[in-house]
C-alpha positions as a Markdown table, in Angstrom:
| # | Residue | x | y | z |
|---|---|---|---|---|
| 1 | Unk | 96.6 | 182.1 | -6.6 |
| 2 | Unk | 99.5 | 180.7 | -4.9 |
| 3 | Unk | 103.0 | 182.6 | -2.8 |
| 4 | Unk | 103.7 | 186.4 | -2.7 |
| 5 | Unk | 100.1 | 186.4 | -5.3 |
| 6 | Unk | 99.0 | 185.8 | -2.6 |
| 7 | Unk | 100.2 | 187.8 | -0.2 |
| 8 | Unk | 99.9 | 191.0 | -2.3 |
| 9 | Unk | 96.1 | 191.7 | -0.9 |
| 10 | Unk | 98.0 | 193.4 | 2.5 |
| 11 | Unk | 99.2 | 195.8 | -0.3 |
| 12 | Unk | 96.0 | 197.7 | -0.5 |
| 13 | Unk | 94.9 | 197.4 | 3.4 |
| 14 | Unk | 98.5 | 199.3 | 3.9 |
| 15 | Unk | 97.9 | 202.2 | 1.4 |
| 16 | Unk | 94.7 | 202.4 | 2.5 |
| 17 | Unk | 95.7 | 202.5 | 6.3 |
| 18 | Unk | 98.4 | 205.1 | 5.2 |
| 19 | Unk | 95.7 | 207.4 | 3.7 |
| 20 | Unk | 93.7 | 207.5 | 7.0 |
| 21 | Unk | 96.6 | 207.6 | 8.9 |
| 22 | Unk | 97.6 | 210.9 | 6.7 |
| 23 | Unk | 93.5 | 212.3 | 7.2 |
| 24 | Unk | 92.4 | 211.3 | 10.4 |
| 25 | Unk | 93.0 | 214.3 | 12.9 |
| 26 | Unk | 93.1 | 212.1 | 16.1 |
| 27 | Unk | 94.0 | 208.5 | 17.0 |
| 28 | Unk | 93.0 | 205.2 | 15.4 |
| 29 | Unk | 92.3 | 201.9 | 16.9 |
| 30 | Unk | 93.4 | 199.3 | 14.4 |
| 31 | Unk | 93.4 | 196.0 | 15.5 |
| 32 | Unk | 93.3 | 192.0 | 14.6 |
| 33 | Unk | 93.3 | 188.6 | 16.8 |
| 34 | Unk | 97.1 | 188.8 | 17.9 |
| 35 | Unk | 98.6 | 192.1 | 16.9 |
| 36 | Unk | 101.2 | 191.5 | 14.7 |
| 37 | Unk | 99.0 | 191.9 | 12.0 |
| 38 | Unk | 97.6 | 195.7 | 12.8 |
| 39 | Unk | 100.8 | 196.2 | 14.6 |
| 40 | Unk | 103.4 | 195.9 | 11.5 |
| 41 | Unk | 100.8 | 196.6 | 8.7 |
| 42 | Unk | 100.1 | 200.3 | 10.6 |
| 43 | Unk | 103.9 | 200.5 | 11.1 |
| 44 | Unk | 104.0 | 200.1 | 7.6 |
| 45 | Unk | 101.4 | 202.5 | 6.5 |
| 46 | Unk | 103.5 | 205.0 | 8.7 |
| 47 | Unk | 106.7 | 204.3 | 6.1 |
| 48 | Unk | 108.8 | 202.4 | 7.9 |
| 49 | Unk | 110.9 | 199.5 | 6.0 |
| 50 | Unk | 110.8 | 195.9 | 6.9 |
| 51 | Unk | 113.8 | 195.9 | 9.3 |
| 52 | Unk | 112.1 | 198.9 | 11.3 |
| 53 | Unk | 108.8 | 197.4 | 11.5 |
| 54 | Unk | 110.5 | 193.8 | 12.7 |
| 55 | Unk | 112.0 | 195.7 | 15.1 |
| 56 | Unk | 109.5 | 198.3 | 16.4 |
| 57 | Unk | 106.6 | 195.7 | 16.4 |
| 58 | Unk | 108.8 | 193.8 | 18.6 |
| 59 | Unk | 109.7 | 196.6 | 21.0 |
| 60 | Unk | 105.7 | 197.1 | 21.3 |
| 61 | Unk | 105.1 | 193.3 | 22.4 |
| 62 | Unk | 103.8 | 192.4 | 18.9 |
| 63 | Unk | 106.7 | 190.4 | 17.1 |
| 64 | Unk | 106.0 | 189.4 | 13.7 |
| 65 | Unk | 106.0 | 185.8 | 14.2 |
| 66 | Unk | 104.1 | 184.8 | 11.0 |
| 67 | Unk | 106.2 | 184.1 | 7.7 |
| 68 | Unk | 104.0 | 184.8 | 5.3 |
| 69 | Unk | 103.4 | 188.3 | 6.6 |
| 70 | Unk | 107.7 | 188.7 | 7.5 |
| 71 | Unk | 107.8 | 187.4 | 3.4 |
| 72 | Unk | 105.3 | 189.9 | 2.5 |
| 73 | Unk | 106.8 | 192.8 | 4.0 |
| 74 | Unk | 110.2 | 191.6 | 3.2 |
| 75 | Unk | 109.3 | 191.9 | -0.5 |
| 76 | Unk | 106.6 | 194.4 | -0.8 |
| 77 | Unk | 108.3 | 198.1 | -1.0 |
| 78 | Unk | 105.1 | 199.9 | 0.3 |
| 79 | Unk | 104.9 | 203.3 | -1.5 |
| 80 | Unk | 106.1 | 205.9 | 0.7 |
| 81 | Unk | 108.2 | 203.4 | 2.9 |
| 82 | Unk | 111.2 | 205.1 | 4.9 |
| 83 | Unk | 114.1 | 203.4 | 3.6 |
| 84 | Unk | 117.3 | 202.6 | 6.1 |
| 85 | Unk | 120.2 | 204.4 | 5.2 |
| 86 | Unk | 123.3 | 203.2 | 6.5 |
């Protein structure tokens, strides 16, 4: 198992996430070692594309500094995602 294969196991954390997101009636701590993990990947669950979430994780102190997560949500188009329109 080797590049975006393996990558591709964030895929179901994010639908997942999405899901609770969509159920849950009040707020939900989500959370990892540095934040840009639970910061984009809940950004993401919310629908927002990869530009967005570069940009909004960074606003919120949490700039995606890893590549294999910027490469995985580069290429991933999370169901549901909020596309930019120019």
């Amino acid at each position: 198992m080797g590049g975006l294969d393996r990558l591709s196991f964030w895929s179901r954390p994010v639908n997942e996430l999405r899901e609770i997101l969509k159920n849950r009636p009040g707020p939900l701590f989500v959370h990892c070692g540095t934040g840009q993990r639970a910061c984009s990947l809940s950004l993401a669950a919310s629908g927002l594309d990869a530009d967005s979430i570069f940009e909004e994780s960074a606003k919120l102190g949490f700039p995606v500094w890893d590549e294999r997560l910027r490469v995985f949500l580069k290429s991933q188009r999370i169901a549901g995602s909020r596309e930019k329109h120019a």
